[in-house]
C-alpha positions in Angstrom: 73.3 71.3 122.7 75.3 74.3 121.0 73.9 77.4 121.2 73.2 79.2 118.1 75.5 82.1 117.7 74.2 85.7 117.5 75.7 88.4 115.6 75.3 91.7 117.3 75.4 94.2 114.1 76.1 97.8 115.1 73.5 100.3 114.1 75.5 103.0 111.7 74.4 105.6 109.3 76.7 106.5 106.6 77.8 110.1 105.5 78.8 111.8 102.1 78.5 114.7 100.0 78.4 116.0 96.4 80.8 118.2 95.1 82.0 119.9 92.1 84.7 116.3 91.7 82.3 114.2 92.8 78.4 113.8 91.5 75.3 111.7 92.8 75.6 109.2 90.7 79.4 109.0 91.8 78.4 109.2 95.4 75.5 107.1 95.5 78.1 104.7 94.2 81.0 105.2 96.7 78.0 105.1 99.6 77.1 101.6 98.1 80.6 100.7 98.9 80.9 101.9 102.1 77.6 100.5 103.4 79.5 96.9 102.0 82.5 97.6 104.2 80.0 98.4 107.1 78.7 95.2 106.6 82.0 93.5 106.5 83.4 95.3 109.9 80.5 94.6 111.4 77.7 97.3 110.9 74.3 97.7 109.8 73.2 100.7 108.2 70.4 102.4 109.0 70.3 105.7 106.8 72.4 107.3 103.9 73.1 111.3 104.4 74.3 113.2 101.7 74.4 116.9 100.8 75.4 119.0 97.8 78.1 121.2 98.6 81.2 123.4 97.0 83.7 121.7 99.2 83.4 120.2 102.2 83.2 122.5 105.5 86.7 122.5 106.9 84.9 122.9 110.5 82.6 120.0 110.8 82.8 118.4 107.2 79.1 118.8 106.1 77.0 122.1 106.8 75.8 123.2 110.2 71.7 122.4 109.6 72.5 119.2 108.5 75.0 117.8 111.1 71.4 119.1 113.4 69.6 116.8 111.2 72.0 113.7 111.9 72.2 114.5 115.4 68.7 114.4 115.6 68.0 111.2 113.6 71.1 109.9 115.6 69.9 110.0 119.1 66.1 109.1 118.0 67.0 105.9 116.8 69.7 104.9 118.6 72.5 105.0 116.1 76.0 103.9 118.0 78.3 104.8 114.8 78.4 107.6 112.1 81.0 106.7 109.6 82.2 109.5 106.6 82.7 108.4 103.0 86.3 111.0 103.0 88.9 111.5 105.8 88.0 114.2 108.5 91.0 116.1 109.8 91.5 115.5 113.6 89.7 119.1 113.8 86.6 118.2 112.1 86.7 114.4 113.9 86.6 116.8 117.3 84.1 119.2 116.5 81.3 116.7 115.6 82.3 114.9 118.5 81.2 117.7 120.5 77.7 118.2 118.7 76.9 114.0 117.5 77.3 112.0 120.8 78.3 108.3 118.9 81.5 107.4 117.4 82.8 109.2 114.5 84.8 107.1 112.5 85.8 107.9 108.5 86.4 105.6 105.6 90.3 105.2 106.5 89.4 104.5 110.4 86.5 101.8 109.1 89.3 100.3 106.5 92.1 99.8 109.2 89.2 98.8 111.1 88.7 95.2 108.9 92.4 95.0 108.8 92.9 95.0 112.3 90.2 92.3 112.5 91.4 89.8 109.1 95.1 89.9 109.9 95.8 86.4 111.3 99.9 86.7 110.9 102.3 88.6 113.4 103.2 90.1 110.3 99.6 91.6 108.9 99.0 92.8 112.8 102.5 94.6 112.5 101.6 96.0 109.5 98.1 97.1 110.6 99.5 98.3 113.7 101.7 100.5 112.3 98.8 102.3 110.2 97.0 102.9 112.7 99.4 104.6 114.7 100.3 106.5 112.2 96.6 107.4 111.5 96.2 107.9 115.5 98.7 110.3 116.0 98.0 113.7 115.0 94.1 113.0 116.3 94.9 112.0 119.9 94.0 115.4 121.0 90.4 114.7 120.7 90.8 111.5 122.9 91.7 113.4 126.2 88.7 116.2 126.1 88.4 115.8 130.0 91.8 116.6 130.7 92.0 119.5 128.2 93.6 122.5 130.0 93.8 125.0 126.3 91.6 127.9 127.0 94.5 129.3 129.4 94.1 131.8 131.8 93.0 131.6 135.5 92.2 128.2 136.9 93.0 126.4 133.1 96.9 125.5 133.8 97.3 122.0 134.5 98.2 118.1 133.6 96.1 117.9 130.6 98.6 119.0 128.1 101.1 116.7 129.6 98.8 113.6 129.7 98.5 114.4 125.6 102.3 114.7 125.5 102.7 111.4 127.0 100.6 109.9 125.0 102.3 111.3 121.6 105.2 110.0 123.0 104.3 106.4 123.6 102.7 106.5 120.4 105.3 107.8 118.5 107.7 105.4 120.4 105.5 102.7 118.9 105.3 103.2 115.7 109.4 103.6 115.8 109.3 99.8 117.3 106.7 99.0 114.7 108.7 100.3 112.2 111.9 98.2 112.9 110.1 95.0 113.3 108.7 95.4 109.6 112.5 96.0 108.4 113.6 92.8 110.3 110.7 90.7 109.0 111.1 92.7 105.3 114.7 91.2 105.3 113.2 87.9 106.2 110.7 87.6 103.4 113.2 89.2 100.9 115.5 85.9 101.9 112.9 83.8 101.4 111.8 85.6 98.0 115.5 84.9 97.3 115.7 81.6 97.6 112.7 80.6 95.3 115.3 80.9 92.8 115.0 81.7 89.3 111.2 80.4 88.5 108.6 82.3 87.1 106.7 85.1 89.5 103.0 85.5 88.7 101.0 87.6 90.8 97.2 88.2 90.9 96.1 91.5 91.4 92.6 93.6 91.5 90.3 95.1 93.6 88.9 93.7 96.4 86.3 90.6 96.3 87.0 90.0 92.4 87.5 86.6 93.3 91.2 86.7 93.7 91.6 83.9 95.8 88.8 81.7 94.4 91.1 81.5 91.2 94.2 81.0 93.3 92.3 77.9 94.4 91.3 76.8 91.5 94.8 76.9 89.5 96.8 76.0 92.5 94.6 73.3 94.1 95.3 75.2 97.4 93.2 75.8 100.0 93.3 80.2 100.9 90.6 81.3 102.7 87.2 82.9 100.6 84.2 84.8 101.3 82.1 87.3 99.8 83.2 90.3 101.9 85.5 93.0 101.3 89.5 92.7 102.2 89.1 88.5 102.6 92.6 87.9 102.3 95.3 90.2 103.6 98.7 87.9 104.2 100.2 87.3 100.4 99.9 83.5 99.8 102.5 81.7 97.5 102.0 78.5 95.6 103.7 76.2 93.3 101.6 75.5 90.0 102.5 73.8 87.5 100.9 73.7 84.1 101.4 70.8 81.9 104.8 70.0 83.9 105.9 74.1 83.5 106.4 74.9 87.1 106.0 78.4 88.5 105.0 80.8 91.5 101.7 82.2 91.6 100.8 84.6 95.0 97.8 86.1 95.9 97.6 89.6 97.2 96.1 91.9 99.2 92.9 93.5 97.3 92.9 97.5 96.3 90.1 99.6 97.1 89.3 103.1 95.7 90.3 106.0 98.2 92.8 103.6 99.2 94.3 105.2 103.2 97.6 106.2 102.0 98.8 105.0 106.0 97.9 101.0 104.1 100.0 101.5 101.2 102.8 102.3 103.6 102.3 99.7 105.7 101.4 96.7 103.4 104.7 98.0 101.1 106.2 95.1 101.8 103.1 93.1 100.8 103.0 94.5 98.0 106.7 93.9 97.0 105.1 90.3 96.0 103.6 92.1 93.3 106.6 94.8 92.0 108.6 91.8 92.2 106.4 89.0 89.9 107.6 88.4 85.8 103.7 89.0 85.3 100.8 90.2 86.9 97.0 88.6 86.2 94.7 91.6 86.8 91.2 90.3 87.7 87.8 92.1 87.0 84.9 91.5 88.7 83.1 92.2 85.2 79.4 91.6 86.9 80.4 94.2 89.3 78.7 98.0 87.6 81.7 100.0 88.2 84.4 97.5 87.1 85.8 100.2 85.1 86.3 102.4 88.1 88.0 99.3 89.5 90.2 98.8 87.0 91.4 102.4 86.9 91.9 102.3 90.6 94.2 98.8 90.8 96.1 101.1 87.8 96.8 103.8 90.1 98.2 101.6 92.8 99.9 99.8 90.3 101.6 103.2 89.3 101.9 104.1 92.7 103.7 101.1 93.9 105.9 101.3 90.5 104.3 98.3 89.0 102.4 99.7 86.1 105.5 98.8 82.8 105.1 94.8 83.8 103.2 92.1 81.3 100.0 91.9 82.4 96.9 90.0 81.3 93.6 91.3 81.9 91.1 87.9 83.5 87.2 89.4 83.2 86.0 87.0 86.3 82.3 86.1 87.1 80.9 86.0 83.9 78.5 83.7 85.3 77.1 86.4 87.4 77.1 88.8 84.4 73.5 90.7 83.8 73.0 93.2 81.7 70.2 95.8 81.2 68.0 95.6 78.8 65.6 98.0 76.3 61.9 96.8 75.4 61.8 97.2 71.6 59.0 99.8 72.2 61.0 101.7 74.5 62.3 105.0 72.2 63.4 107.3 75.1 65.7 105.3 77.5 69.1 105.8 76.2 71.8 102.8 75.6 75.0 102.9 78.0 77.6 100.5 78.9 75.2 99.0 81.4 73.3 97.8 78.3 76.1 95.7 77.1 75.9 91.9 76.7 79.3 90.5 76.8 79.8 89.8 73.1 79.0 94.1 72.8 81.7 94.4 75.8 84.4 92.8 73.8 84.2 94.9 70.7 84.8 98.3 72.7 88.0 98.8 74.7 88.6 95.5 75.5 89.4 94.8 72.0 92.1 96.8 71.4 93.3 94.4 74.4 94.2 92.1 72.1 93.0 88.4 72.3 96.2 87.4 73.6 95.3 90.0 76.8 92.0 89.1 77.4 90.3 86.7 79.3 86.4 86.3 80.2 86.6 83.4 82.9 83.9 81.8 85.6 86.3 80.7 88.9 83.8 79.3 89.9 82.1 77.3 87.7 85.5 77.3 85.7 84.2 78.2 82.7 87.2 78.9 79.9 88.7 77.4 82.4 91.4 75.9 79.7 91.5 78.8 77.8 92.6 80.6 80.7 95.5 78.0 81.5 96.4 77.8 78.2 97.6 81.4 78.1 99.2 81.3 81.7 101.2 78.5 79.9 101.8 80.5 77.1 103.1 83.9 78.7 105.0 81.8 81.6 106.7 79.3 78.9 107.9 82.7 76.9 109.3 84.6 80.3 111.4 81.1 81.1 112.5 80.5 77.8 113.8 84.0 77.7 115.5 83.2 80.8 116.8 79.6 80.4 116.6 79.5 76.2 118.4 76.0 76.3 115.0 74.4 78.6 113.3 75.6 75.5 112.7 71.5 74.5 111.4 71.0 77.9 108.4 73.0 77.8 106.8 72.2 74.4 103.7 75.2 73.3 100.3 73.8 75.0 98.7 72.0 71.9 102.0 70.4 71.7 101.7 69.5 75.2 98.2 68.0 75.4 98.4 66.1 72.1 101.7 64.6 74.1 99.5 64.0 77.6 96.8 62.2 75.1 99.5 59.6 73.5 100.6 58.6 76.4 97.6 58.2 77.8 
């Protein structure tokens, strides 16, 4: 008989604070998140601490009475990691260390963290490898307390400095060997990017858990790996589609996230060459998601950072199965209307409008609802980049009406 499996979850408490940039609302919202990518490394969390400050203390991150409080609540109910919305400096990591005894981990450690445990190719480990050297580095001071030997003076000289200095080394050695193994294997994929000859590049792109790969599924009849939890897919996957006999690429890519470790964008650059390398990009929302505007403004960023931003891209509103809005009892004079009170039909008059229908999609991957709307103006923006490109093949890939009527006579 097999033995049912049981999942260990790690008892965390998260850690945030308001600042002038950054209000409650905004917090409570980025908190939400991390408590999700708890989850998905493997956490459960206990308790939320937050605290309004100026800035953050460059010490020990939050103020001295509360890092009491958390050490308090930390060794009363047995809490084995603290995890901090923002990055700590290697100082700050060290001098909580000293007062909180659990691991002290930030939102870039948690992030490489489900890297390190999704990447299934040589390649993704590389690439998470190398980030997390490079994140390691300047804090392996903190790792070799015992050996410490920095006070100086009588007694205090000794190996400690040298075991740190060794350590740098090896570390530094590695990510040097790290570094040339992503070169050699960058060469490789560019080959192979190469010899997919001239056909039609379309990448998806979004934040994480939009339901990325569920679409790549559903278009390309392929079989990448899904599940609700945060960085799903990390290795770029490439399919053949075709669309009523119009043949092209379509890849899947690694998700963005907001607050994005700059170490990741580094590393997965190569990754993400998929994507500064497609004819056009398909930008999926998760529109039942209540910050998918944040969303959309961070994949922008990365998009601009990774000097993607000028390319054609249509905009795919995803889940609209899972879509709920808010809503005001006619009685009800004093609650103020916001975008949360939008039904879908309210949605598409605002921005989204200006979009253009032709930009536009609201699609169900799922259920595949508008499902042929959606291929229809694939078809459409594909058919235009390779008739631009081959203008003679123009009679070979007739516009989608054209196409189905043709599929029906002949059936």
């Amino acid at each position: 008989m097999l033995e049912k499996e049981v999942i260990n979850f790690e008892r965390t408490a998260i850690v945030g604070i308001v600042t002038q940039n950054q209000s409650e609302e905004k917090l409570n919202e980025y908190l939400d998140e991390l408590e999700f990518l708890t989850f998905t490394a493997g956490g459960e969390v206990i308790k939320r601490f937050s605290q309004k400050m100026e800035r953050p203390n460059p010490k020990t991150f939050m103020g001295t009475g509360k890092i009491e409080e958390i050490n308090l609540f930390v060794k009363e109910n047995d809490i084995s990691t603290l995890i901090f919305d923002d990055e700590l400096s290697p100082s700050q990591q060290k001098n909580i260390s000293r007062i909180i005894d659990c691991k002290i981990l930030d939102r870039t450690n948690l992030i490489l963290d489900i890297f390190a445990q999704r990447a299934e190719t040589s390649y993704a480990r590389t690439q998470v490898e190398l980030a997390q050297c490079i994140y390691l580095l300047p804090r392996l001071s903190g790792l070799w307390t015992h050996l410490e030997r920095q006070k100086g003076g009588i007694g205090m000289r000794g190996p400690g400095e040298t075991e740190i200095e060794t350590d740098r080394r090896i570390v530094r050695d590695r990510i040097s060997l790290l570094k040339d193994k992503i070169k050699t294997i960058d060469k490789q994929m560019g080959v192979q990017r190469s010899n997919r000859g001239a056909m039609v590049r379309v990448a998806l792109v979004g934040y994480t858990n939009v339901g990325k790969s569920t679409l790549m599924n559903a278009v390309g009849k392929s079989d990448v790996f899904v599940e609700n939890k945060l960085f799903a897919t990390l290795d770029t996957t490439v399919r053949k589609v075709v669309i009523k006999n119009l043949p092209f690429l379509l890849s899947d890519t690694v998700g963005f996230i907001r607050k994005l470790p700059t170490q990741l964008v580094d590393s997965f650059k190569s990754t993400l060459d998929e994507v500064r390398e497609a004819d056009l990009l398909l930008h999926i929302v998760d529109i039942s998601h209540p910050d998918f505007e944040d969303h959309i403004e961070s994949v922008n960023q990365t998009l601009h950072d990774i000097k993607a931003h000028e390319k054609p891209v249509i905009m795919v509103f995803n889940k609209i199965d899972a879509y709920k809005h808010l809503t005001i009892d006619e009685d009800d004079l004093m609650t103020e209307k916001t975008p949360r009170h939008y039904t879908l039909e309210e949605w598409k008059t605002t921005w989204m409008h200006r979009l253009g229908e032709e930009n536009a999609l609201f699609i169900s991957a799922t259920n595949k609802e508008n499902f042929e709307e959606f291929r229809e103006r694939v078809y459409e923006a594909v058919r235009q980049i390779h008739i631009t490109r081959f203008p003679y093949n123009k009679f070979l890939y007739p516009d989608y009406k054209d196409a189905v009527e043709k599929e029906e006579e002949q059936e």
